[in-house]
C-alpha positions in Angstrom: -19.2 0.6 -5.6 -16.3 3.1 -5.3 -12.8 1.9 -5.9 -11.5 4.2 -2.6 -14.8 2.6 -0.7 -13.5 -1.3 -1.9 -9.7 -0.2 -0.9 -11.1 0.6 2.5 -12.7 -2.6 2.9 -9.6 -4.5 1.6 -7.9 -2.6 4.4 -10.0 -2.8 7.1 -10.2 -6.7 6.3 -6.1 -7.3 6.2 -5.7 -5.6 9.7 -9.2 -7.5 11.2 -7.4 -11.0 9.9 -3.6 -10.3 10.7 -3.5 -8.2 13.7 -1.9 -4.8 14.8 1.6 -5.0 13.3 5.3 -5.0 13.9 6.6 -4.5 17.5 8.0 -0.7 17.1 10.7 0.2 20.0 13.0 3.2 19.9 15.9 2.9 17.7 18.2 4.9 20.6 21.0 5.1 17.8 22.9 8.6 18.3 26.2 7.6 15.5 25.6 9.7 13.2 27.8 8.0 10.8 26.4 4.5 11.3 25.3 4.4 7.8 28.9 5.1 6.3 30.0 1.6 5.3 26.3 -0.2 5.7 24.4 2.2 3.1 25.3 3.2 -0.8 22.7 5.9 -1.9 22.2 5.6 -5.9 21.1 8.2 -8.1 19.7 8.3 -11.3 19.8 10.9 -14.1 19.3 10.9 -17.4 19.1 14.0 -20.3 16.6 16.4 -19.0 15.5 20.0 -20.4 17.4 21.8 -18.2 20.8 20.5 -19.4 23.4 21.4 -19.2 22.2 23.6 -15.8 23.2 21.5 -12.5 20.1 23.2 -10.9 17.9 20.5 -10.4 20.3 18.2 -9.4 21.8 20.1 -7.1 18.6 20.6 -5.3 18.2 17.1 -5.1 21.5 16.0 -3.4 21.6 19.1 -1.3 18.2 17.8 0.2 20.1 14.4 1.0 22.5 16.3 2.7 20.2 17.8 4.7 20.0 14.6 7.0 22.4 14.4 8.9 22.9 10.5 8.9 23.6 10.4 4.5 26.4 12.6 4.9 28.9 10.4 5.5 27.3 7.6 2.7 28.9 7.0 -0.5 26.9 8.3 -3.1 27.0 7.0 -6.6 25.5 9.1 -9.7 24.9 7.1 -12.7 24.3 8.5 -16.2 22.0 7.0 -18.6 22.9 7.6 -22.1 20.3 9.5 -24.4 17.8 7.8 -25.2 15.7 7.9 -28.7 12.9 9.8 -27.9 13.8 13.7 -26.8 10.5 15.2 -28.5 9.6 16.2 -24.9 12.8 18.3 -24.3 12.1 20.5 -27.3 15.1 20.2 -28.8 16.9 18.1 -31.5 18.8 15.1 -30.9 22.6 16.8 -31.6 21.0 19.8 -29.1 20.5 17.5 -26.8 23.3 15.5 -26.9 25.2 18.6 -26.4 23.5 19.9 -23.7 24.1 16.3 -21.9 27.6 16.6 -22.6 28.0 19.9 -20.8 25.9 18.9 -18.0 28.6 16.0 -17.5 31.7 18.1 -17.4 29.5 20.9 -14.9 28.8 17.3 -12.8 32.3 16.5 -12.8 33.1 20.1 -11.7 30.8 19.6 -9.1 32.5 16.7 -7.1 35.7 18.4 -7.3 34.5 21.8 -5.7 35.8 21.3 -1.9 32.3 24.3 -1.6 29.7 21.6 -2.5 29.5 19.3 0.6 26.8 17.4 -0.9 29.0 15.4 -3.7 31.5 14.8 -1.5 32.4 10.9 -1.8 30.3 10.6 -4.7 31.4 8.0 -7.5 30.1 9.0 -11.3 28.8 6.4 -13.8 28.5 7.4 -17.0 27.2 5.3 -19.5 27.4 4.9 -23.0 24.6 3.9 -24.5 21.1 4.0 -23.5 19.7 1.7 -20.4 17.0 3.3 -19.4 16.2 3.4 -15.2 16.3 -0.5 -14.4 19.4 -1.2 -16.5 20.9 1.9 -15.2 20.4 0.6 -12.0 21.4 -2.7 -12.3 25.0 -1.1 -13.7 25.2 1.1 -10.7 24.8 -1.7 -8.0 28.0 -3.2 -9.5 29.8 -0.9 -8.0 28.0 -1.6 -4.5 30.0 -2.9 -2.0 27.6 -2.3 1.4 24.5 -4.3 2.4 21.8 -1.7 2.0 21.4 1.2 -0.5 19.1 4.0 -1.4 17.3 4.3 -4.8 17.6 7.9 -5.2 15.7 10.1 -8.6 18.1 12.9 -10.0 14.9 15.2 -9.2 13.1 14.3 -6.1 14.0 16.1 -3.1 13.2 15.4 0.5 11.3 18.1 2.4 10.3 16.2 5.5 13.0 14.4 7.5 12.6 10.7 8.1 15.1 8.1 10.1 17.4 6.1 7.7 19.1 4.8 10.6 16.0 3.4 12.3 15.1 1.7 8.3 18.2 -0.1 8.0 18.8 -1.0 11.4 14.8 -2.3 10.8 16.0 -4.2 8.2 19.4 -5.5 9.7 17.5 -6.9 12.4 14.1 -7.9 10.9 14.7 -10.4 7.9 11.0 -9.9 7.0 11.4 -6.2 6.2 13.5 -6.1 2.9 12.4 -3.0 1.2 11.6 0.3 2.7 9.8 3.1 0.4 9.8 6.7 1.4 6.6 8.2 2.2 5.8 9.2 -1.5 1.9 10.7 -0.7 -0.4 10.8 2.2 0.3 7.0 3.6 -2.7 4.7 3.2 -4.7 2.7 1.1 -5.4 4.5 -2.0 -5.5 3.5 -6.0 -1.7 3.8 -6.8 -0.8 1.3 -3.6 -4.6 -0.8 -3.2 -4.6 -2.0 0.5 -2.5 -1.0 2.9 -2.0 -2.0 6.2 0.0 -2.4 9.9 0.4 -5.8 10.0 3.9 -7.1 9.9 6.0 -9.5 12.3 9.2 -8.9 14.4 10.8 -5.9 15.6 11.0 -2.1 14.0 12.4 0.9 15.0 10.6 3.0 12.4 6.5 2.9 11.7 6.0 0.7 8.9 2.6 0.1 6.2 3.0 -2.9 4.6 2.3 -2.5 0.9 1.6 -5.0 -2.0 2.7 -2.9 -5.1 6.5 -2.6 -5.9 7.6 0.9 -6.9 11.2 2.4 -7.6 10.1 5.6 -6.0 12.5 6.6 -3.0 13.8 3.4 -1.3 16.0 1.7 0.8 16.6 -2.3 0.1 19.2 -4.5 -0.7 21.1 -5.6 -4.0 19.7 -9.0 -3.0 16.3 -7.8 -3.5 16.4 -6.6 -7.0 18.8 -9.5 -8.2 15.9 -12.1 -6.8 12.7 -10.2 -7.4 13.2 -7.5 -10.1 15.8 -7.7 -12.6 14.4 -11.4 -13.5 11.3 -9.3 -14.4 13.2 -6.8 -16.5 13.3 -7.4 -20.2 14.3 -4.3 -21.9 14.2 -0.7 -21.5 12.2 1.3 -18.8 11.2 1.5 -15.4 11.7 -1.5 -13.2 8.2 -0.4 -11.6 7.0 -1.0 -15.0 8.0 -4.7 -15.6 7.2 -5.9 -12.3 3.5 -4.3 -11.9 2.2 -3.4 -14.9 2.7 -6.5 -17.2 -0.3 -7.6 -15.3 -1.1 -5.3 -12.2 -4.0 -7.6 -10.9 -2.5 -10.2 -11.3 0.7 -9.3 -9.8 -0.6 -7.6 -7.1 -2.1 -11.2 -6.0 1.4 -12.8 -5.9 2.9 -9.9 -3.9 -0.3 -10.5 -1.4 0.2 -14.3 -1.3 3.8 -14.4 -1.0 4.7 -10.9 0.8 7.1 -12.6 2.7 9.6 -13.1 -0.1 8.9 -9.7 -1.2 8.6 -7.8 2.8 7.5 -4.2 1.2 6.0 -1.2 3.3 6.1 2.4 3.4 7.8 4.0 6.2 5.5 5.9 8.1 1.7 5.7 9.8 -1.3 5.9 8.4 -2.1 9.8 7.1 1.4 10.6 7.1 2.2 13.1 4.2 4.7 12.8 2.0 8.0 13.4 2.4 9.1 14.6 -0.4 8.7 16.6 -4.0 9.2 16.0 -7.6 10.5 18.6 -9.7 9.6 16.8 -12.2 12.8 17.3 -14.6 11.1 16.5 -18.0 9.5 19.7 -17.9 11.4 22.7 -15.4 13.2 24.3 -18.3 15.5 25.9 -15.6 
């Protein structure tokens, strides 16, 4: 028996058990700066090949920009400190460490050229020593001081628009929604995410697929959320998807299905929805 033919069954059987899903209605919000004091985007970034260009980067928040509603956002870059393994960057440790250093002083440039809209009210981070993503994270949400934010990746970029106003206003008025990933990949049931379906209770004024597998891919959510279900699961360095899922990914994934009301996940968008967005994939564009 196939896995995507058992992932379809899964499916089929959460929607047949727990009905059509969340009431969507029109989110009829026009203020294009209602996210300015409700909604800190983070982003992360860390010693890349490219160092010290600001190439990749600089795509990255200049897609952010490109919706309308982030402009007016407080944007907060935080940078890791180099870590010990830099085989994949092809350099040596001192080369790299160089690189990193120049990349910091072009970032700093960056916020202070009045020509670069897109790191306008932008806070940098920098850290000393090496956190790796979840620590990083955790530092950066210190210095959060609205209710929502955005978990942004120093080289994704968005190529289809999506409504962050309608996801936080979701969340602001639906307790059970309390974290909202981008699409990330044609929406559906599939081996990264297992079952996925429509079912979810309340009101929304975006399309919603509620998932059972936490991942620190492009999101919105709340400090609250990573303080009571992630950083508890953090123990040391790497990805905070990595502590919560893959410790034990069966078993975890069973918690998230019996209790998915402490942890209120989905996926913004319908079923068959591609993605909206691209990774440039920074450990290996040399440009």
């Amino acid at each position: 028996m196939s896995k995507a033919f058992i992932v379809s069954f899964l499916t089929s059987l959460f929607i047949g058990i727990f009905g059509p899903g969340l009431n969507a209605v029109e989110s009829n919000c026009s203020d294009i700066n209602y996210l300015a004091d409700r909604l800190t985007i983070i982003t992360t970034t860390s010693p890349i090949r490219s160092n010290p260009s600001t190439a990749i980067i600089e795509a990255s928040m200049e897609s952010l920009f490109s919706l309308k509603e982030l402009r007016s956002c407080r944007k907060i870059i935080v940078f890791d400190g180099v870590g010990p393994d830099v085989k994949y960057q092809r350099k040596d440790i001192q080369q790299v460490e160089e690189d990193y250093k120049r990349f910091k002083e072009n970032m700093i440039a960056l916020t202070q050229d009045p020509s670069k809209p897109h790191f306008k009210n932008t806070v940098l981070l920098f850290l000393e020593e090496f956190s790796h993503q979840a620590w990083a994270l955790q530092k950066a949400m210190e210095l959060v001081d609205t209710p929502y934010i955005y978990s942004h990746q120093h080289d994704i970029v968005i190529t289809r628009p999506f409504d962050a106003i309608g996801i936080v206003r979701t969340m602001e008025t639906n307790p059970q929604v309390k974290f909202v990933r981008v699409c990330n990949g044609e929406s559906g049931p599939n081996y990264f995410d297992g079952p996925v379906d429509t079912y979810g209770e309340g009101v929304s004024f975006v399309p919603l697929l509620r998932t059972f597998r936490f991942s620190d891919s492009e999101h919105f959510t709340t400090v609250d959320f990573y303080e009571d279900m992630v950083f508890p699961r953090v123990k040391g360095h790497g990805f905070a998807e990595s502590w919560v899922m893959e410790p034990n990914f069966k078993e975890m994934q069973q918690e998230i299905i019996r209790n998915h009301s402490q942890w209120g996940m989905f996926i913004c968008g319908k079923m068959g929805e591609q993605s909206c967005l691209k990774h440039l994939d920074g450990r290996e564009r040399n440009e």
